[in-house]
LOTI-536683 format. One record per residue: residue number from 1; residue in one letter; x, y, z of N, C-alpha, C, CB in turn; chain. Coordinates in steps of 0.02 Angstrom, whole numbers, always signed. Glycine has a CB too. Example, Ala and Ser with C-alpha at 12.3 -4.5 7.8 and 13.67 -1.06 7.14 Angstrom:
! residues 2
seq=1&type=A&n_u=+660&n_v=-284&n_w=+390&ca_u=+615&ca_v=-225&ca_w=+390&c_u=+660&c_v=-165&c_w=+390&cb_u=+565&cb_v=-224&cb_w=+452&mol=A
seq=2&type=S&n_u=+642&n_v=-112&n_w=+354&ca_u=+684&ca_v=-53&ca_w=+357&c_u=+645&c_v=+2&c_w=+394&cb_u=+704&cb_v=-30&cb_w=+286&mol=A
This chain:
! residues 112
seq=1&type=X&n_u=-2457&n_v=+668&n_w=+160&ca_u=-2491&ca_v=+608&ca_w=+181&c_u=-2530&c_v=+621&c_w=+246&cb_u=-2441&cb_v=+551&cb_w=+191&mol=A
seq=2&type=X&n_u=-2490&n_v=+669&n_w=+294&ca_u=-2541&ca_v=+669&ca_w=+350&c_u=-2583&c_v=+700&c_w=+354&cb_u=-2527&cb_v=+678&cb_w=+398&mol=A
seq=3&type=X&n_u=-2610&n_v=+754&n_w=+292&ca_u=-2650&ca_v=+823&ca_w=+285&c_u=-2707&c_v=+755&c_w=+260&cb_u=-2616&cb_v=+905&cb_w=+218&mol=A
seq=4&type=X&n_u=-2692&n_v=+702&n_w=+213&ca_u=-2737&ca_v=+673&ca_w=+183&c_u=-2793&c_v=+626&c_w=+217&cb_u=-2704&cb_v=+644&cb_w=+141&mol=A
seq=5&type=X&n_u=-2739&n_v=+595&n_w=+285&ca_u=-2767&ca_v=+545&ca_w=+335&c_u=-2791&c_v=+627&c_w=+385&cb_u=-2694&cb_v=+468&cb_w=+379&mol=A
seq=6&type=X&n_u=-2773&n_v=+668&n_w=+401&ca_u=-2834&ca_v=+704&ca_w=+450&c_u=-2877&c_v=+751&c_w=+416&cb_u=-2804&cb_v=+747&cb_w=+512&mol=A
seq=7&type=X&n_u=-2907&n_v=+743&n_w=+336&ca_u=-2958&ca_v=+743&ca_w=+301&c_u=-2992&c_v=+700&c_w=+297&cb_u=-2952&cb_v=+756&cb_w=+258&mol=A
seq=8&type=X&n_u=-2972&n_v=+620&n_w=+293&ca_u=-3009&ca_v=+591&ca_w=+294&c_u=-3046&c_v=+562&c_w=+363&cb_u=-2986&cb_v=+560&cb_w=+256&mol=A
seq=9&type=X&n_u=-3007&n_v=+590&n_w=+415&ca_u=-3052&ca_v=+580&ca_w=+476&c_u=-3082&c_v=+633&c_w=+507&cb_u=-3020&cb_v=+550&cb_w=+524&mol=A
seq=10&type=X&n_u=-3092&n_v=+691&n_w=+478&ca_u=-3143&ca_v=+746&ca_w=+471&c_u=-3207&c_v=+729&c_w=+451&cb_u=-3124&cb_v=+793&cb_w=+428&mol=A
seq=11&type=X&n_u=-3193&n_v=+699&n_w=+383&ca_u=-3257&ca_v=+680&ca_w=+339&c_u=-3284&c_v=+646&c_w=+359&cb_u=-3258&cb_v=+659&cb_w=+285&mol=A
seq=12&type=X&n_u=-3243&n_v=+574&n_w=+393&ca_u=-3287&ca_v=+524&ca_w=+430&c_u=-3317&c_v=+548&c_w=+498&cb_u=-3245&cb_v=+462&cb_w=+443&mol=A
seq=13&type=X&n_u=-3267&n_v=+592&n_w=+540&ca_u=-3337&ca_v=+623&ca_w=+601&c_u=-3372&c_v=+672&c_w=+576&cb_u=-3314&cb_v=+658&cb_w=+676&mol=A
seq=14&type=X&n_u=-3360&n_v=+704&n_w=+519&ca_u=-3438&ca_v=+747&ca_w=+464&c_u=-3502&c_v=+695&c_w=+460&cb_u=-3412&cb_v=+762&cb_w=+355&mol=A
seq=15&type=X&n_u=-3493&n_v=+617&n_w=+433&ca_u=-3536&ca_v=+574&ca_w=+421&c_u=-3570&c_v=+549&c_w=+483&cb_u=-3507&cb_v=+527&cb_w=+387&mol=A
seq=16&type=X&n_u=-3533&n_v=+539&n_w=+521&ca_u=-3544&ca_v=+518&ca_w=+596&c_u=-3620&c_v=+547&c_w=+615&cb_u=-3480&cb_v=+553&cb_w=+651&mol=A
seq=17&type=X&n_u=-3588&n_v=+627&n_w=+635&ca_u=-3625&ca_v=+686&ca_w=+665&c_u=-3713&c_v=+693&c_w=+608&cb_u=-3558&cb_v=+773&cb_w=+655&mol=A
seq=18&type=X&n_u=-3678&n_v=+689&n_w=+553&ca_u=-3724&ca_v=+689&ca_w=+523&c_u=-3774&c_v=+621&c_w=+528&cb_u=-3700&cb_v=+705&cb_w=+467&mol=A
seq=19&type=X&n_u=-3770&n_v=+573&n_w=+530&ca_u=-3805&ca_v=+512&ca_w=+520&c_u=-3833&c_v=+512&c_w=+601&cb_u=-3751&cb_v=+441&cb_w=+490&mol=A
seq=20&type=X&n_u=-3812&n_v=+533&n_w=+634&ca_u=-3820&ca_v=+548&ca_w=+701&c_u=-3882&c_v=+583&c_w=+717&cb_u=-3766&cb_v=+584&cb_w=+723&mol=A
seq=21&type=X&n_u=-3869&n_v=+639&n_w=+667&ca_u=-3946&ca_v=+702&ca_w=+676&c_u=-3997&c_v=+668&c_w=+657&cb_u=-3951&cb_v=+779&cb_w=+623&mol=A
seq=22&type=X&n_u=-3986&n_v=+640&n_w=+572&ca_u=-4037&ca_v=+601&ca_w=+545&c_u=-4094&c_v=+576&c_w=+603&cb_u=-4001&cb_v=+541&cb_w=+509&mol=A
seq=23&type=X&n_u=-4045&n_v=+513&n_w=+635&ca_u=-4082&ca_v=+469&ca_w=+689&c_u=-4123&c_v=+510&c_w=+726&cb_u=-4037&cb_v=+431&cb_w=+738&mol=A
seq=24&type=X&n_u=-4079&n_v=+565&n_w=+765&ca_u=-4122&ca_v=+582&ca_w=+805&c_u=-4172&c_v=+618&c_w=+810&cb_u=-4103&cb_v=+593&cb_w=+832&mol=A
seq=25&type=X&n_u=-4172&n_v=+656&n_w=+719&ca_u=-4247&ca_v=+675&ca_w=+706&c_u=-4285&c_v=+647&c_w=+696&cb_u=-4263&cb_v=+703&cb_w=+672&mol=A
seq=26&type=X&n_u=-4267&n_v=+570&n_w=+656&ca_u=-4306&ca_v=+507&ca_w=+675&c_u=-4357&c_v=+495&c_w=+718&cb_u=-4273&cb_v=+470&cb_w=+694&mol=A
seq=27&type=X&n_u=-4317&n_v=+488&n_w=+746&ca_u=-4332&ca_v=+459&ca_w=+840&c_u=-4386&c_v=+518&c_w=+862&cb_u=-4240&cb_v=+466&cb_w=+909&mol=A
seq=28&type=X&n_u=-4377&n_v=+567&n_w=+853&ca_u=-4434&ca_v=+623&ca_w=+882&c_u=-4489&c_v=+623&c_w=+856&cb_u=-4420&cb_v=+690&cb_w=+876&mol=A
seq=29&type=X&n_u=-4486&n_v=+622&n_w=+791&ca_u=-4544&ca_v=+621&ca_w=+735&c_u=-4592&c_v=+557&c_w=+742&cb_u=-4510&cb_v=+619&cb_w=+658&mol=A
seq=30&type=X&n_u=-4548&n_v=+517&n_w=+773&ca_u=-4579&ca_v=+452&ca_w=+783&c_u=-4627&c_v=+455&c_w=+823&cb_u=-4540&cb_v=+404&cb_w=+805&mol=A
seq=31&type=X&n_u=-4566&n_v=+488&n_w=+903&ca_u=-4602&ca_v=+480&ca_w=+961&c_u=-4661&c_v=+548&c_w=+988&cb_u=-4542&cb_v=+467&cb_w=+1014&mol=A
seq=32&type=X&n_u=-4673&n_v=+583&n_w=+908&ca_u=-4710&ca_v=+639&ca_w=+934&c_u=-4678&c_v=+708&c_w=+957&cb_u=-4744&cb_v=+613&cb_w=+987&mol=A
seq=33&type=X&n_u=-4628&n_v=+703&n_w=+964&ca_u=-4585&ca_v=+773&ca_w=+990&c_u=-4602&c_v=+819&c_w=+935&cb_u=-4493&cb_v=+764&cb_w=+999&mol=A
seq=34&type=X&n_u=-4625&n_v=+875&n_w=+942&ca_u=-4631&ca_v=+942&ca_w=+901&c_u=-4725&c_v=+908&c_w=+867&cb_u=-4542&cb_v=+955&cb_w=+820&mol=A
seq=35&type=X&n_u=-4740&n_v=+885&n_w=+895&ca_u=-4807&ca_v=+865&ca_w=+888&c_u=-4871&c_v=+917&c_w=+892&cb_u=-4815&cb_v=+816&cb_w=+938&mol=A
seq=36&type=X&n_u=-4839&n_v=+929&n_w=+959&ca_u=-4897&ca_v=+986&ca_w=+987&c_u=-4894&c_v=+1048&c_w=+936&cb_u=-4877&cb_v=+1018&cb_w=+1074&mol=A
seq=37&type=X&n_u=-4826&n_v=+1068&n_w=+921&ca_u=-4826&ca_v=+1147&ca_w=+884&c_u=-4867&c_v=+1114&c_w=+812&cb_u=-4723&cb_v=+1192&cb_w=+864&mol=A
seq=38&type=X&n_u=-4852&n_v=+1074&n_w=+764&ca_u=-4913&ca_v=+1062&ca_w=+744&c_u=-4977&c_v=+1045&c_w=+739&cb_u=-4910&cb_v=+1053&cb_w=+733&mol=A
seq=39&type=X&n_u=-4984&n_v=+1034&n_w=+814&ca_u=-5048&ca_v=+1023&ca_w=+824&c_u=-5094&c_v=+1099&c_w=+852&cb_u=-5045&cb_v=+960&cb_w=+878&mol=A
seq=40&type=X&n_u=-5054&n_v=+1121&n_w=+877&ca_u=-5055&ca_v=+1199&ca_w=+876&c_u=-5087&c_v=+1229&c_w=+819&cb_u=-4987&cb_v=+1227&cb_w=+877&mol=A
seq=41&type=X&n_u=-5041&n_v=+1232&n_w=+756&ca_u=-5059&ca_v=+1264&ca_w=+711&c_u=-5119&c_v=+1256&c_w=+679&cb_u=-5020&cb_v=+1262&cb_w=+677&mol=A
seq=42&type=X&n_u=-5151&n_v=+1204&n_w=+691&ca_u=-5204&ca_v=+1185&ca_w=+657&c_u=-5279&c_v=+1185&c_w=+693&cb_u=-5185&cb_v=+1124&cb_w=+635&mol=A
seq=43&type=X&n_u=-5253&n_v=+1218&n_w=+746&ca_u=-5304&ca_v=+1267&ca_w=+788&c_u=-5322&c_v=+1325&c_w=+777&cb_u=-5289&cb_v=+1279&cb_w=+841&mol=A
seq=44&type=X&n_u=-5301&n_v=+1364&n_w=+716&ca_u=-5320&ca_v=+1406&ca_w=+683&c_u=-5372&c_v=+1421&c_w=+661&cb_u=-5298&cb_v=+1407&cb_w=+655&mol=A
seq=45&type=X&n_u=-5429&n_v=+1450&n_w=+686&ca_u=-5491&ca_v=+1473&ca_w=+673&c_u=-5501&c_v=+1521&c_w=+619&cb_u=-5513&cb_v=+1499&cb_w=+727&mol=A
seq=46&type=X&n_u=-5556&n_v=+1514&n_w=+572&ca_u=-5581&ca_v=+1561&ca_w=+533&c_u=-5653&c_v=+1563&c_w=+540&cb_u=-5561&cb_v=+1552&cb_w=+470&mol=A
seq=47&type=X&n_u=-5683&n_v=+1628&n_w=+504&ca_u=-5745&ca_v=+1638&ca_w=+529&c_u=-5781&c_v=+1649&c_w=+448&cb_u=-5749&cb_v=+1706&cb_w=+590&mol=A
seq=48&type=X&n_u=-5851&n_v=+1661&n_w=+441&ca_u=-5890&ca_v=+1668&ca_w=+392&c_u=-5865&c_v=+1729&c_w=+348&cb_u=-5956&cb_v=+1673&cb_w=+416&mol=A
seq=49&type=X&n_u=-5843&n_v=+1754&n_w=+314&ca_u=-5828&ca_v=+1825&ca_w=+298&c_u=-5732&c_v=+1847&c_w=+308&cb_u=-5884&cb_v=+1872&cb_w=+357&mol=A
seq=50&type=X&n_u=-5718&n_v=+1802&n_w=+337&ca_u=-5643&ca_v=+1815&ca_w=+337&c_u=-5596&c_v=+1809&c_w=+269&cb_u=-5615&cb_v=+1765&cb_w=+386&mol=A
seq=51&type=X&n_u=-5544&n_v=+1856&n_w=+253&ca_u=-5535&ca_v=+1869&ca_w=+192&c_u=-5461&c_v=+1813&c_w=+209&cb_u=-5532&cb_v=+1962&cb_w=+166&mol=A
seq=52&type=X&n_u=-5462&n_v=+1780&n_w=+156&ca_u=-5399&ca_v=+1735&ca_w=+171&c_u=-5349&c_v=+1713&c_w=+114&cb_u=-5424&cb_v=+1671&cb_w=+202&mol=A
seq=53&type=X&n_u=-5284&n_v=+1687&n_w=+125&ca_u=-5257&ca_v=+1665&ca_w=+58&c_u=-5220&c_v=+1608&c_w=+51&cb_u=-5218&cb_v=+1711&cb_w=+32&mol=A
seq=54&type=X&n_u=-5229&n_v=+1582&n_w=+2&ca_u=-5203&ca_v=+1504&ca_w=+9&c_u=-5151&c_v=+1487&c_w=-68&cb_u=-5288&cb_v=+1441&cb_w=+10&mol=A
seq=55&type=X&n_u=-5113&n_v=+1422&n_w=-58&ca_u=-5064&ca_v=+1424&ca_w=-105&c_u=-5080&c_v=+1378&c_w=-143&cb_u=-5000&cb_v=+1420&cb_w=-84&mol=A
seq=56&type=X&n_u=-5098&n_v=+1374&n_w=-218&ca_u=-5117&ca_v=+1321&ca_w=-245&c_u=-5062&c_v=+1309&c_w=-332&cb_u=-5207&cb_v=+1333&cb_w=-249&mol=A
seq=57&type=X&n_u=-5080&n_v=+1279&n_w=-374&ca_u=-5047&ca_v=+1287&ca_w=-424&c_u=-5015&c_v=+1334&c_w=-470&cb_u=-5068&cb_v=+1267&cb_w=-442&mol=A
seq=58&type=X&n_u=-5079&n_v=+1372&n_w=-470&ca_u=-5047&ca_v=+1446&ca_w=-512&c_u=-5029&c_v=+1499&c_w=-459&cb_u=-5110&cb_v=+1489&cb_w=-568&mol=A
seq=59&type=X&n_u=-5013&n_v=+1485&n_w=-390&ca_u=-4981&ca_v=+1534&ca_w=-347&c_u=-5020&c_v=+1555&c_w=-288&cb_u=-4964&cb_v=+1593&cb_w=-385&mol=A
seq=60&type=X&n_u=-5028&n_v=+1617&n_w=-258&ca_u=-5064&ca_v=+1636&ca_w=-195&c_u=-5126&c_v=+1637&c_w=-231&cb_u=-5042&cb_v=+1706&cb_w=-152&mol=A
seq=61&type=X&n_u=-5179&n_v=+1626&n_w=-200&ca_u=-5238&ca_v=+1638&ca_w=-209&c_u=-5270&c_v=+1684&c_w=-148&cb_u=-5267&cb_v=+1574&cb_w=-220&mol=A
seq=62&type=X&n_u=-5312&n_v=+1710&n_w=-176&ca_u=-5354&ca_v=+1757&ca_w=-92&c_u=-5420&c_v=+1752&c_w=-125&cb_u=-5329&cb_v=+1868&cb_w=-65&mol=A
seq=63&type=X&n_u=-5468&n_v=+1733&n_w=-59&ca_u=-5526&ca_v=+1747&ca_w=-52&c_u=-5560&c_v=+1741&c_w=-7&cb_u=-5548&cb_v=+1730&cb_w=-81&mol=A
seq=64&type=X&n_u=-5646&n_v=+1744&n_w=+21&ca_u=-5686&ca_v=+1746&ca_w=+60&c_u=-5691&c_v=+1701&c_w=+93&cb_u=-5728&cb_v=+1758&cb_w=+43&mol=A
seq=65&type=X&n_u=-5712&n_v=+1685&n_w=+153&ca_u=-5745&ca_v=+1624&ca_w=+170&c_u=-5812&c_v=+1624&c_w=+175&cb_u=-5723&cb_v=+1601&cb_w=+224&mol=A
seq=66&type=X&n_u=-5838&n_v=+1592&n_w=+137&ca_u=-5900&ca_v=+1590&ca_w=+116&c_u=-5968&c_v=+1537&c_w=+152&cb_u=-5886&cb_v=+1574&cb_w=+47&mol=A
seq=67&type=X&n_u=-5902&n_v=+1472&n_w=+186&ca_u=-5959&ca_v=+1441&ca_w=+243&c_u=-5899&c_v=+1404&c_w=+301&cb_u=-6027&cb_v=+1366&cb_w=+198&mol=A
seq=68&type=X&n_u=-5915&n_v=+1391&n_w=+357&ca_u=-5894&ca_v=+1341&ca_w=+386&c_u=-5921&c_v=+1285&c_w=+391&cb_u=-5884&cb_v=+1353&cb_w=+429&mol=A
seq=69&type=X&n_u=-5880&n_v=+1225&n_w=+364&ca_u=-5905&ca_v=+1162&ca_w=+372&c_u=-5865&c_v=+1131&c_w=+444&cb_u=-5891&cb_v=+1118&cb_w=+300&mol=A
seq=70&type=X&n_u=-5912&n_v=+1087&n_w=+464&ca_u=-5902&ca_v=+1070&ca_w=+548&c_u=-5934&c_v=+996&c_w=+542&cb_u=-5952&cb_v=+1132&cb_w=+614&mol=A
seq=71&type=X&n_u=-5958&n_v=+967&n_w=+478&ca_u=-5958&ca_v=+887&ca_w=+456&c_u=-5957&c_v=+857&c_w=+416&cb_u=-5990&cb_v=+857&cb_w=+464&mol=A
seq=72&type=X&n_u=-5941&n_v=+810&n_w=+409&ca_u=-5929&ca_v=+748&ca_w=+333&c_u=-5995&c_v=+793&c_w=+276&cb_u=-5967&cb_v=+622&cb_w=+363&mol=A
seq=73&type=X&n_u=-5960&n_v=+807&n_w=+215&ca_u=-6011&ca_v=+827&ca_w=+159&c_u=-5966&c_v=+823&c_w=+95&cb_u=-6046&cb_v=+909&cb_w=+170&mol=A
seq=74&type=X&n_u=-6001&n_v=+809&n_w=+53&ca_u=-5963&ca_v=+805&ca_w=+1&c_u=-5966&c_v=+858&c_w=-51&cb_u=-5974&cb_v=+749&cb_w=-24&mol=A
seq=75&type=X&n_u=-5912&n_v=+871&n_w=-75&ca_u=-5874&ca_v=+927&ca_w=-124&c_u=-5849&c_v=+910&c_w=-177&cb_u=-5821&cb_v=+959&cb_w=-99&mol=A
seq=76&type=X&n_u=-5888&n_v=+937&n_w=-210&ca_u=-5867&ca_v=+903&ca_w=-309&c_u=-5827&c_v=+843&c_w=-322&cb_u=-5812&cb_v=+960&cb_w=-360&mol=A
seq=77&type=X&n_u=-5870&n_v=+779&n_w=-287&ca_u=-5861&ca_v=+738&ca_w=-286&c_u=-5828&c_v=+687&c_w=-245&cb_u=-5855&cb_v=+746&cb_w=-318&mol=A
seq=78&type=X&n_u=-5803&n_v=+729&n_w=-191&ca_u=-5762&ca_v=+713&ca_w=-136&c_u=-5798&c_v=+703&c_w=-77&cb_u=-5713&cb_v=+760&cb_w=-126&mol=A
seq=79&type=X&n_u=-5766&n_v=+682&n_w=-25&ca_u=-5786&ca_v=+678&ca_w=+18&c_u=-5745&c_v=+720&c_w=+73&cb_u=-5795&cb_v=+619&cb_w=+21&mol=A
seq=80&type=X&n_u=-5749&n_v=+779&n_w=+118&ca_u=-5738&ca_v=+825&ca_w=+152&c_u=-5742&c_v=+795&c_w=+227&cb_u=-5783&cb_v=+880&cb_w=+133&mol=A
seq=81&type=X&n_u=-5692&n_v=+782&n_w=+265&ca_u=-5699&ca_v=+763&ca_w=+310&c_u=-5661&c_v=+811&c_w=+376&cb_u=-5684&cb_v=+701&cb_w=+295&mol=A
seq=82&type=X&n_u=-5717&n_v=+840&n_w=+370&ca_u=-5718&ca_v=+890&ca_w=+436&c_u=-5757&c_v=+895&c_w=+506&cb_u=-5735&cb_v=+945&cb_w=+414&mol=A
seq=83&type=X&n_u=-5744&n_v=+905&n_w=+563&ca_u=-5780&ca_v=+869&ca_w=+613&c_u=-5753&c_v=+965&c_w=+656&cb_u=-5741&cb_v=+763&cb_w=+647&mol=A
seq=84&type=X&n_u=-5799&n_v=+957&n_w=+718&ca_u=-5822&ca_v=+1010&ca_w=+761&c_u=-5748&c_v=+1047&c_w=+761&cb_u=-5856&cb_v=+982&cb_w=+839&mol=A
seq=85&type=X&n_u=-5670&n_v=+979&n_w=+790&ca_u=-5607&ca_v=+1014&ca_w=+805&c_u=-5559&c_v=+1021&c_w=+753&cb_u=-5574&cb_v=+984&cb_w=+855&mol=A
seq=86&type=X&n_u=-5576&n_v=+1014&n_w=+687&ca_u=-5558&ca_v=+1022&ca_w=+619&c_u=-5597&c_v=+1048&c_w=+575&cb_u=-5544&cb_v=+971&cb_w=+596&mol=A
seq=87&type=X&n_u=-5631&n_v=+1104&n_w=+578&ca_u=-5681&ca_v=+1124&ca_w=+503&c_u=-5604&c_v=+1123&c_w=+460&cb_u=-5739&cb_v=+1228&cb_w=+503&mol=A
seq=88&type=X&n_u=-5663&n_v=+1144&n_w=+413&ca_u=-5646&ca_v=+1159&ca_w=+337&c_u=-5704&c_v=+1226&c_w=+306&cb_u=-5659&cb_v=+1074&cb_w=+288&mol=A
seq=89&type=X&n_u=-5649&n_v=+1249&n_w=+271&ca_u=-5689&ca_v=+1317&ca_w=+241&c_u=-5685&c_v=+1311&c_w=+180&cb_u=-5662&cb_v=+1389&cb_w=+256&mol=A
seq=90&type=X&n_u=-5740&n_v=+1327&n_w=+142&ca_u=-5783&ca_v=+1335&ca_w=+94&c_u=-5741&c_v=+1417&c_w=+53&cb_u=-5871&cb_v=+1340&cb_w=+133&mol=A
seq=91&type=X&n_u=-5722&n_v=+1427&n_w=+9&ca_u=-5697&ca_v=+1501&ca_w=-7&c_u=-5717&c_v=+1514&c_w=-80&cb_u=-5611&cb_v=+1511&cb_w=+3&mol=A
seq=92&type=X&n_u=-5720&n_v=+1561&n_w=-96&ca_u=-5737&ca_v=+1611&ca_w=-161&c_u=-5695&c_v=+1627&c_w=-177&cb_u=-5772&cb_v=+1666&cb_w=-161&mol=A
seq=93&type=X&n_u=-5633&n_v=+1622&n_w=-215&ca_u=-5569&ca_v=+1666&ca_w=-261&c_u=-5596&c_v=+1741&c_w=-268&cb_u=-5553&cb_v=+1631&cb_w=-353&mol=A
seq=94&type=X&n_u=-5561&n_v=+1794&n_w=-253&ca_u=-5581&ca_v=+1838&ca_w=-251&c_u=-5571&c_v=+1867&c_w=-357&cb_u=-5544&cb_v=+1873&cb_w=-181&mol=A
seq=95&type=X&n_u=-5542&n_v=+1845&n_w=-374&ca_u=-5523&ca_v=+1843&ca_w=-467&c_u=-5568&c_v=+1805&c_w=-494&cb_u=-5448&cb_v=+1808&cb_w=-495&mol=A
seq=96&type=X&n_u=-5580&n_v=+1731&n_w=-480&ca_u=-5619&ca_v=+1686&ca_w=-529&c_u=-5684&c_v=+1662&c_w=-509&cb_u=-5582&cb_v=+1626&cb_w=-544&mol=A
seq=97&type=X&n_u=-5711&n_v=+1676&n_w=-453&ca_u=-5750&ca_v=+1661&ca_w=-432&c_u=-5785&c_v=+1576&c_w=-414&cb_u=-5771&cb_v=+1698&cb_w=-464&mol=A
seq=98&type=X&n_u=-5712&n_v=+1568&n_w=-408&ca_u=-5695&ca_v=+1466&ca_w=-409&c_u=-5694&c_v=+1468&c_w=-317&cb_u=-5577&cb_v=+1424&cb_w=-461&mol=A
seq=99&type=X&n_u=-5747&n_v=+1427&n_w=-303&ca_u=-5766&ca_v=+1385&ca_w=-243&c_u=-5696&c_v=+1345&c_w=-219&cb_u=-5832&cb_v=+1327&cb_w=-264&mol=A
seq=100&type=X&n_u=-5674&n_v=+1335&n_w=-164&ca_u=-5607&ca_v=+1281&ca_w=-151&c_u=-5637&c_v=+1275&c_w=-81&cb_u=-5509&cb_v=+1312&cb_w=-159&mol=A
seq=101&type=X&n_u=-5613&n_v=+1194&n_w=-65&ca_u=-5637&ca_v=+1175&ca_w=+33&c_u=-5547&c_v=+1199&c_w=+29&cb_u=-5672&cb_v=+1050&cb_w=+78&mol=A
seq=102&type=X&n_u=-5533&n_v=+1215&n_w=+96&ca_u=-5470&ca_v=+1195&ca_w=+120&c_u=-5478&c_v=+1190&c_w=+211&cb_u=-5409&cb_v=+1256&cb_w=+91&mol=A
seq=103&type=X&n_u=-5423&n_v=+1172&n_w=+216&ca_u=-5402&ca_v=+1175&ca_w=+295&c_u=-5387&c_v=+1199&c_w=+344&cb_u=-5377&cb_v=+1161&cb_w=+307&mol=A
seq=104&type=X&n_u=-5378&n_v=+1225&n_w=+408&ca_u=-5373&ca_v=+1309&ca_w=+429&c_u=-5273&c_v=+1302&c_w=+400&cb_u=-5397&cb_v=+1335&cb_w=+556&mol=A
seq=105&type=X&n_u=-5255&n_v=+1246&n_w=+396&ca_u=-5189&ca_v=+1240&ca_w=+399&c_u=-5165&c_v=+1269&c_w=+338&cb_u=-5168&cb_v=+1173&cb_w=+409&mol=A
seq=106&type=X&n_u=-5200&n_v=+1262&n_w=+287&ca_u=-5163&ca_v=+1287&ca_w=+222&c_u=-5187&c_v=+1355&c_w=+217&cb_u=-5180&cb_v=+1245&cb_w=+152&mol=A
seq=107&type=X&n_u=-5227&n_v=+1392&n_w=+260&ca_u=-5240&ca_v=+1470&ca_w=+234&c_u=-5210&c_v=+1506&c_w=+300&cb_u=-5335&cb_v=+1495&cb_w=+217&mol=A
seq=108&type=X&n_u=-5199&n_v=+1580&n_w=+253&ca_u=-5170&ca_v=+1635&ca_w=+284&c_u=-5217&c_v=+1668&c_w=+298&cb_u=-5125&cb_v=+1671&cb_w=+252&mol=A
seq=109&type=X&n_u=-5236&n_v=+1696&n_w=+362&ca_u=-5284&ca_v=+1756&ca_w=+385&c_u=-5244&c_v=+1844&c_w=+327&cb_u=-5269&cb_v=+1765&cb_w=+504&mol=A
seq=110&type=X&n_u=-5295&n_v=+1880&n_w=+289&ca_u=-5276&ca_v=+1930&ca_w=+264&c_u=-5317&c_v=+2000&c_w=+313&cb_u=-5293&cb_v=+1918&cb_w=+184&mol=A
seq=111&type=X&n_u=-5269&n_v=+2047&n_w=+295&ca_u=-5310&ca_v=+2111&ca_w=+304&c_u=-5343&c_v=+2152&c_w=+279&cb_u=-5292&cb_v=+2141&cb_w=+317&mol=A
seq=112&type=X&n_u=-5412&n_v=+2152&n_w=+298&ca_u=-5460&ca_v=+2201&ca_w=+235&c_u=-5454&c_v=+2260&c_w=+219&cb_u=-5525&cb_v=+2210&cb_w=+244&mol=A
């Protein structure tokens, strides 16, 4: 009986601690904490000719960058909303020869 009552007040400060973290990743996410490191990442520059790779449905993809966009234009039907502190790159599949915009955030810099 007493192995059973100090399991069950394990589990309940397990739930505690846990419901505890929850909040307080909450609370950060809310208030912006870890903001900057993603805002960081998406300061990632690419250039005209940079060989790069990105993750899409059928898996890694790699290819060129073929333009930098630096304003609102539209892309097979879309609308691309990229501005001076956010481009978007324009790429060539280096296999299919299929055009994709993406974000500096979703591509990997490769080595030629």
């Amino acid at each position: 009986m007493k192995l059973r009552t100090a399991v069950s007040a394990y589990a309940a400060s397990l739930v505690f601690v846990l419901a505890s973290t929850c909040v307080m990743a909450q609370t950060q996410h809310r208030s912006g904490v870890g903001s900057e490191k993603r805002h960081m990442m998406t300061k990632r520059r690419f250039s005209k000719g940079d060989h790069v790779s990105w993750n899409s449905e059928a898996g890694r993809v790699r290819g060129k960058i073929m333009r930098v966009v630096t304003s609102r234009v539209q892309f097979k039907g879309y609308t691309v909303h990229a501005s001076e502190d956010e481009p978007q790159y324009e790429i060539k599949s280096d296999k299919t020869d299929h055009i994709a915009m993406h974000k500096a955030s979703a591509l990997r810099r490769l080595a030629d």
